[in-house]
N, CA, C and O atoms as a MOPAC input file, in Angstrom:
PM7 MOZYME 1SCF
protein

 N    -57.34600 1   -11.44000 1   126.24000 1
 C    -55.91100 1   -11.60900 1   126.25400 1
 C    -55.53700 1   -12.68000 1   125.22500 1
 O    -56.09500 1   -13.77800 1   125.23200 1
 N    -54.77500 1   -12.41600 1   124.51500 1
 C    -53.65200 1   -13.03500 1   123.78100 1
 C    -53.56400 1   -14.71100 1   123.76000 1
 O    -53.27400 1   -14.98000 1   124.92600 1
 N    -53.66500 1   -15.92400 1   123.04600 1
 C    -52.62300 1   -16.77100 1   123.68800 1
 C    -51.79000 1   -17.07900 1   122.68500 1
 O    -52.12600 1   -17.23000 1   121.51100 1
 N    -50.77700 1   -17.17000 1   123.10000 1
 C    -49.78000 1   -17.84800 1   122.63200 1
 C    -49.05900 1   -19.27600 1   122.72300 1
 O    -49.01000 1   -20.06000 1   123.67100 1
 N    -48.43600 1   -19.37700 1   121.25000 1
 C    -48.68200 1   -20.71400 1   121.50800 1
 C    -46.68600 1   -21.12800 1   121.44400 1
 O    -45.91400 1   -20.31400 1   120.93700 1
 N    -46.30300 1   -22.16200 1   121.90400 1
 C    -44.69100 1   -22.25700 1   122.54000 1
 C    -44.46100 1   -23.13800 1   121.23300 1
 O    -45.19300 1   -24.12800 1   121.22600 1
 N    -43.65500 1   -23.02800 1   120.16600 1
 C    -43.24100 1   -23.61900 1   118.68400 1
 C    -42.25500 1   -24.39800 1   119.57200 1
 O    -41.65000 1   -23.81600 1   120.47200 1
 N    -42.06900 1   -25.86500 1   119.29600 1
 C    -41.16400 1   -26.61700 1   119.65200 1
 C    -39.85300 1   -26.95600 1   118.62300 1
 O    -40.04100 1   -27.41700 1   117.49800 1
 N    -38.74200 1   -26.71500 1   119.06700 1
 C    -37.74000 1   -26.85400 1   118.40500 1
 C    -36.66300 1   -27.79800 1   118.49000 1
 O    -36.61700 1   -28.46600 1   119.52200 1
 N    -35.91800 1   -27.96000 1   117.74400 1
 C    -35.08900 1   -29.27800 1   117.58200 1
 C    -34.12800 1   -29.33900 1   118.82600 1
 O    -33.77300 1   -28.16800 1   118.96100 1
 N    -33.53200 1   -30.07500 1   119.79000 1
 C    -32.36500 1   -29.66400 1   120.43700 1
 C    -31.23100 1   -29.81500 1   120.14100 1
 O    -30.77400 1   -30.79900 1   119.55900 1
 N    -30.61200 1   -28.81700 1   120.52100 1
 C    -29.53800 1   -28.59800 1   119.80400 1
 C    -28.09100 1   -27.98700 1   121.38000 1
 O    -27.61300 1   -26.92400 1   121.77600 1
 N    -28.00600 1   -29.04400 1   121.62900 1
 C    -27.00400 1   -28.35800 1   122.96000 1
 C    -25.61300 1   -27.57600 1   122.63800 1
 O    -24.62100 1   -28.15400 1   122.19500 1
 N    -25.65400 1   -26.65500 1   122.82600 1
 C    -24.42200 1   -25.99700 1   122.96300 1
 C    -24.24200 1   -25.67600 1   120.90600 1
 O    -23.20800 1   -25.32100 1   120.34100 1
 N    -25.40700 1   -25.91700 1   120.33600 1
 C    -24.52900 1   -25.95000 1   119.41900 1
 C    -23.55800 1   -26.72300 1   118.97500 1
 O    -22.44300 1   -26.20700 1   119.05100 1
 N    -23.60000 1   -27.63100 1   118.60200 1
 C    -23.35600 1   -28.90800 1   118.48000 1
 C    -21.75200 1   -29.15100 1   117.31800 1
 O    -20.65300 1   -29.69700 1   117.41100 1
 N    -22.56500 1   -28.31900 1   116.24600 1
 C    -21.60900 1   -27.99400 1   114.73100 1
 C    -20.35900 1   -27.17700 1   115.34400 1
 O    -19.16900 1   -27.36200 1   115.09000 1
 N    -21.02700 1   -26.06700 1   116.36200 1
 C    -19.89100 1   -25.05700 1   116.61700 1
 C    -19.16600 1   -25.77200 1   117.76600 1
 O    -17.97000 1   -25.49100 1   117.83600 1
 N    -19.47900 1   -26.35600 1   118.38400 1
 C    -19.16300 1   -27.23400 1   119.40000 1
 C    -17.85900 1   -28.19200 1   118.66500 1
 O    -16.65800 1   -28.14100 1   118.93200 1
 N    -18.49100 1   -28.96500 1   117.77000 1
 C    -17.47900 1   -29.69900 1   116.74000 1
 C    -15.73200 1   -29.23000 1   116.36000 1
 O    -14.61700 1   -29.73700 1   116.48400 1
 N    -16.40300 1   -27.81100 1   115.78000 1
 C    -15.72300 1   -27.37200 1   115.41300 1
 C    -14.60200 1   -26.96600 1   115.36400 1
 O    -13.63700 1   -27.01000 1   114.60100 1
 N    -15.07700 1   -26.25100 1   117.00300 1
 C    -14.16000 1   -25.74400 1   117.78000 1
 C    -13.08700 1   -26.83100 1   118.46200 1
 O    -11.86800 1   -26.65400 1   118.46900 1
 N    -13.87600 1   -28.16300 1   119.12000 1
 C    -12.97800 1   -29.11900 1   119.32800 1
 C    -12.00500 1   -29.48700 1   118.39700 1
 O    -10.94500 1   -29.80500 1   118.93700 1
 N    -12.01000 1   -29.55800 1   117.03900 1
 C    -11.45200 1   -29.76200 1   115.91400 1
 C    -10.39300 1   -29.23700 1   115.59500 1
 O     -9.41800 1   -29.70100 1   115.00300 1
 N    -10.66100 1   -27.93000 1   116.13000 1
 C     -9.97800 1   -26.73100 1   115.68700 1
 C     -8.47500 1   -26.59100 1   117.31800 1
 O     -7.29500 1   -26.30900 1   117.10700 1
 N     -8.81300 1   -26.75600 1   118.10600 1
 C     -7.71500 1   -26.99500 1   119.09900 1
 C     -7.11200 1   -28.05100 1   119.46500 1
 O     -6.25700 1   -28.17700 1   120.34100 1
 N     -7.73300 1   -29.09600 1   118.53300 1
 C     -7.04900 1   -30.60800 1   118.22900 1
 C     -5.85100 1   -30.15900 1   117.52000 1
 O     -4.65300 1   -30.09500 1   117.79600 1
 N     -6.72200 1   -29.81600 1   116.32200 1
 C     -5.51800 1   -29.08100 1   115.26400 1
 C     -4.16400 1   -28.66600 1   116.07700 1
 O     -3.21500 1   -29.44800 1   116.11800 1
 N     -4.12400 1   -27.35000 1   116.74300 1
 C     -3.39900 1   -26.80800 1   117.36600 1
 C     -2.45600 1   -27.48000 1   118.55900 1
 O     -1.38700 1   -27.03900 1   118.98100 1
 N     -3.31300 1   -28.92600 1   119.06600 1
 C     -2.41600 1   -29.07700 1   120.02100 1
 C     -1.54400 1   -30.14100 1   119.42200 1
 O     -0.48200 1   -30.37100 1   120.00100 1
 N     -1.88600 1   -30.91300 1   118.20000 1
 C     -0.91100 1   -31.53100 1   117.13800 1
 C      0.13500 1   -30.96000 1   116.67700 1
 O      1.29000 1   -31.37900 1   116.60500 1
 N     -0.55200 1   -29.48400 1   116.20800 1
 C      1.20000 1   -29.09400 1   115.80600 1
 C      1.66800 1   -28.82800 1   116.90700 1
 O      2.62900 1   -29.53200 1   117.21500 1
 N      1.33000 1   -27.99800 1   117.70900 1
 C      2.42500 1   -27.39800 1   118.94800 1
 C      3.36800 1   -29.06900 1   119.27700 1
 O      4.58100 1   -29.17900 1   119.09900 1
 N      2.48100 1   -30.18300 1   119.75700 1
 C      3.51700 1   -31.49000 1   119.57700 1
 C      4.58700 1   -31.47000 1   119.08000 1
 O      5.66700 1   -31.40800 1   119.66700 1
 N      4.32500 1   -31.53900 1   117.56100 1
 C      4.97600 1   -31.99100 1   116.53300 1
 C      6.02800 1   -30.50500 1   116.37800 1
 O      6.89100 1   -31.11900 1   115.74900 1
 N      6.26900 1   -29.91100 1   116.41200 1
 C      7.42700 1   -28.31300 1   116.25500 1
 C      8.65600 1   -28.89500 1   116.95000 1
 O      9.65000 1   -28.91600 1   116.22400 1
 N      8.81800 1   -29.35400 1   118.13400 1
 C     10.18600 1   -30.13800 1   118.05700 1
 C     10.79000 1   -30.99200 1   117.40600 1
 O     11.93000 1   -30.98200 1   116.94200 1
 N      9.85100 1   -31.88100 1   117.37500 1
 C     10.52300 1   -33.00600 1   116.06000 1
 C     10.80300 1   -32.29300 1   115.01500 1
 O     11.88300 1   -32.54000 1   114.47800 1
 N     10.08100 1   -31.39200 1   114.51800 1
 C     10.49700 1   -30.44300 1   113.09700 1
 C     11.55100 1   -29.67900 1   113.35000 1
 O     11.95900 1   -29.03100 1   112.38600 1
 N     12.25100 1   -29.52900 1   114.59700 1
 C     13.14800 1   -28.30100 1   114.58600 1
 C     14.55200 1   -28.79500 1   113.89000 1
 O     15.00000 1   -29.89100 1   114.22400 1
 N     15.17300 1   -28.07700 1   113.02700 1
 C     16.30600 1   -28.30100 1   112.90400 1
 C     17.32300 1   -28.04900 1   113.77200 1
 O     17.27000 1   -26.98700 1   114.39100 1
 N     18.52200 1   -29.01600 1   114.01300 1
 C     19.87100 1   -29.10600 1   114.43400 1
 C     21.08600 1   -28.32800 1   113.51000 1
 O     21.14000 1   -28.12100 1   112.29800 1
 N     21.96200 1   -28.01700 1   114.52900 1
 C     23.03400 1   -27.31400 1   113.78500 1
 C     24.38300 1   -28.09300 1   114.58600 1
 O     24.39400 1   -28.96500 1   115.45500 1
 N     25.01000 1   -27.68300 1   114.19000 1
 C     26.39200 1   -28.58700 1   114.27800 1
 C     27.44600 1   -27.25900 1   114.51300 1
 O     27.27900 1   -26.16400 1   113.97700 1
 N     28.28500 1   -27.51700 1   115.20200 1
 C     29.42500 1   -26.49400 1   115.69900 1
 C     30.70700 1   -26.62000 1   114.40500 1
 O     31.51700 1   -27.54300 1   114.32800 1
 N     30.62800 1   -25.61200 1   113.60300 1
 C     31.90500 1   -25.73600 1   112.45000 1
 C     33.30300 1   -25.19500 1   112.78400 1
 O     34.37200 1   -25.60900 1   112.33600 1
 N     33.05300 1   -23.98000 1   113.84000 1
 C     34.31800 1   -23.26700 1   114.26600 1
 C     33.64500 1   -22.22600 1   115.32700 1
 O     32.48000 1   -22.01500 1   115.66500 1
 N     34.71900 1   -21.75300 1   115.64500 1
 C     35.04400 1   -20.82500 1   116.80400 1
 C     35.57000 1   -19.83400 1   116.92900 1
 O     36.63000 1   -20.18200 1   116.40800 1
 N     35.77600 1   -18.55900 1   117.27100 1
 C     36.75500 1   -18.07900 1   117.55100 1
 C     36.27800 1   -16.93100 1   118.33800 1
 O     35.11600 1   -16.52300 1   118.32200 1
 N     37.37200 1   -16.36900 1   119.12200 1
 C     36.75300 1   -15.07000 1   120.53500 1
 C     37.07200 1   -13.87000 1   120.05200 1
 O     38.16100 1   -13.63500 1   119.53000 1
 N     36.02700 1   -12.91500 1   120.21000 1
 C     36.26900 1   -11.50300 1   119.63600 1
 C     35.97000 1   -10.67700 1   120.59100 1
 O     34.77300 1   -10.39300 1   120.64000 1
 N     36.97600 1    -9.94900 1   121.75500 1
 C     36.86400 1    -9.21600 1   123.11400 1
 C     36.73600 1    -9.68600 1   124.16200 1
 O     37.72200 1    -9.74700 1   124.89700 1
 N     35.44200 1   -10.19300 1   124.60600 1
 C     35.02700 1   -10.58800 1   125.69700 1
 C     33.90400 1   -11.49100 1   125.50000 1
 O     33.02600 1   -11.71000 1   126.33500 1
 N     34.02800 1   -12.19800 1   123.88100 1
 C     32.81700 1   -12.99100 1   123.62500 1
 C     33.55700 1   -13.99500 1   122.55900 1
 O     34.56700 1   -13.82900 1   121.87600 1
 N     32.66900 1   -15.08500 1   122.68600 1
 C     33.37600 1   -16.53100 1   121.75300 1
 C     32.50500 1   -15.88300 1   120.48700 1
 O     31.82800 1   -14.85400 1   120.48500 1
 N     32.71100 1   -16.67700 1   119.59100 1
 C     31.74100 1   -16.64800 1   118.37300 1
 C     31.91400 1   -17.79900 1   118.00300 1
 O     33.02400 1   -18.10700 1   117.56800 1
 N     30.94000 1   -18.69700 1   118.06400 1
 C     30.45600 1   -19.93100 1   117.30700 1
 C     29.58700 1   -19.89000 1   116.24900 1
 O     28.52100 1   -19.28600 1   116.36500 1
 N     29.86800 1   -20.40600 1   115.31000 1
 C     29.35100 1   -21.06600 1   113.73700 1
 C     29.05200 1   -21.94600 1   114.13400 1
 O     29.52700 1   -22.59400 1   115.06700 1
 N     27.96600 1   -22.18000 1   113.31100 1
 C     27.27900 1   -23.40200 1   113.24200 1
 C     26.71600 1   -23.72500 1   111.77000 1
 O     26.18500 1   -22.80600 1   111.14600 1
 N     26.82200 1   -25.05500 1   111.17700 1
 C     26.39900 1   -25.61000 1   110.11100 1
 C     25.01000 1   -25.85300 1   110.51200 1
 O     24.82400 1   -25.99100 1   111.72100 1
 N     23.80000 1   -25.94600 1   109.57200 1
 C     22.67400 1   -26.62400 1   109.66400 1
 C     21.98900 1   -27.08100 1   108.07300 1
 O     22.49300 1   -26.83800 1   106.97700 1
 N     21.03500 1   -27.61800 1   108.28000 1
 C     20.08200 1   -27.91500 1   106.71900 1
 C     19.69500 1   -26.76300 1   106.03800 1
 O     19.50000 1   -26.73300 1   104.82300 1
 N     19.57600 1   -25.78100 1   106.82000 1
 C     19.20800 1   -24.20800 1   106.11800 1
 C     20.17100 1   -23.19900 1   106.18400 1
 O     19.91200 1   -22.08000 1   105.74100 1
 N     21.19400 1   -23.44900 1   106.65800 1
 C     22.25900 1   -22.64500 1   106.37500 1
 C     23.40200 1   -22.57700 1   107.40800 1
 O     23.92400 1   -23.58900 1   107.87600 1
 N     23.70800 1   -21.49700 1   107.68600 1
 C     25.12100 1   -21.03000 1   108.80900 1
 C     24.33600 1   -20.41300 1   109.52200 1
 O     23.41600 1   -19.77800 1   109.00700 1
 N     24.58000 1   -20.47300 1   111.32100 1
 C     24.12900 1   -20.05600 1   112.45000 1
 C     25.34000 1   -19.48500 1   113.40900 1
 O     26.15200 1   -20.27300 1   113.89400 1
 N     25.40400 1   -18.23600 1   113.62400 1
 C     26.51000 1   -17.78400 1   114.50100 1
 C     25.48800 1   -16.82600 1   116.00300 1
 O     24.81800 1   -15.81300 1   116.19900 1
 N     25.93600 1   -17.85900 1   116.60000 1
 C     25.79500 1   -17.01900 1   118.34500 1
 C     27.26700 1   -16.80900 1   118.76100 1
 O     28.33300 1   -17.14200 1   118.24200 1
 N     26.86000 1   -15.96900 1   120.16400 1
 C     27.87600 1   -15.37200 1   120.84200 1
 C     27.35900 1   -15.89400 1   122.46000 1
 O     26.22300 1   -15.82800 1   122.93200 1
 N     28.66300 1   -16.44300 1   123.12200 1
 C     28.27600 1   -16.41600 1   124.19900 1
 C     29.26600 1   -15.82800 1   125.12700 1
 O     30.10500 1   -15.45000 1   124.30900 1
 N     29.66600 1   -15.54500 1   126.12200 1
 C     30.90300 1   -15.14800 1   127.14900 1
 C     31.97800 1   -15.62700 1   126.77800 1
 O     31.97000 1   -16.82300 1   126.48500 1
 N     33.21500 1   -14.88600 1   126.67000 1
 C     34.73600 1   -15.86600 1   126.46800 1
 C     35.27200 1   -17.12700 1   127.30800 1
 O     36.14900 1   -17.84000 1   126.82100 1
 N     34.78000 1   -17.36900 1   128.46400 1
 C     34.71100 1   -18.21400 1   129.27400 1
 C     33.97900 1   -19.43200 1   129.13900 1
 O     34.26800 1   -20.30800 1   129.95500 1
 N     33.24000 1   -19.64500 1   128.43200 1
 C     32.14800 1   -20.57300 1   128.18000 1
 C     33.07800 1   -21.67200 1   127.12100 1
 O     34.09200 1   -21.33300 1   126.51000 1
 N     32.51200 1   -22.90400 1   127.09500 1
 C     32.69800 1   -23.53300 1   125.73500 1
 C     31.69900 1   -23.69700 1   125.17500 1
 O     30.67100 1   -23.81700 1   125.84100 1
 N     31.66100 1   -23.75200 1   123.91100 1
 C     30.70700 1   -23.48100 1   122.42100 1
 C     29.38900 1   -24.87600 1   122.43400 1
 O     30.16000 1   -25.82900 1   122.33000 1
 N     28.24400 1   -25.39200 1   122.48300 1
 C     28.20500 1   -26.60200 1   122.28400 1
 C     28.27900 1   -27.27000 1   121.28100 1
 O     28.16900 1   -26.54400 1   120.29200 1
 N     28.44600 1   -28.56100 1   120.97400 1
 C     28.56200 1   -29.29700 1   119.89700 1
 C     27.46700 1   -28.78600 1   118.81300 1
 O     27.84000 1   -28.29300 1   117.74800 1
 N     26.14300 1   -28.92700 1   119.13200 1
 C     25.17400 1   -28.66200 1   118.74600 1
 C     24.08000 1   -27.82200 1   119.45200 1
 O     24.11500 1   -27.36900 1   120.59700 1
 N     23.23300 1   -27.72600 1   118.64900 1
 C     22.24900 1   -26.36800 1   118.71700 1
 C     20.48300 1   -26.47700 1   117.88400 1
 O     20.41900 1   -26.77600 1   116.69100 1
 N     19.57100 1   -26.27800 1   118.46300 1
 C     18.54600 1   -26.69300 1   117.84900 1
 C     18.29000 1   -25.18800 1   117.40000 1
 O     18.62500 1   -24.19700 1   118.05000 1
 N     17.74500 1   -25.19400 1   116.37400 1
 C     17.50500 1   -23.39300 1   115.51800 1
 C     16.12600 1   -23.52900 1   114.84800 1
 O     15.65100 1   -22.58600 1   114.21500 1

């Protein structure tokens, strides 16, 4: 019979690099997800006006004009995160 002999190898738990990596890598991710509010832009209420059974608000922002609609009953808010 055979013997064989058992080659000893370095340890290496879990993979260590990929282990790294991966921590690295959902660090990444949970930084930005953080940080996306602070980045969001604001808009500002420029005008108004009701068309049927719905308001229409404008809104000014850093990237342009923003118009929602909400119920005629409602008031518009000042501002708006977009």
């Amino acid at each position: 019979m055979p013997h064989f002999r058992r080659i000893a190898r370095a340890h290496n738990p879990v993979g260590t690099e990929d282990y790294a990596m991966r921590t690295l890598i959902i660090a990444a991710f949970a930084a930005l997800s953080l940080a996306s509010p602070v980045l969001a832009d604001v808009a500002f209420l420029q005008s108004s006006y009701v068309s049927g059974l719905n308001r229409v608000c404008v809104y000014k922002s850093s990237t342009g004009t923003v118009v929602i609609t909400i119920p005629v009953a409602q008031v518009c808010p000042v501002q708006i995160r977009v």
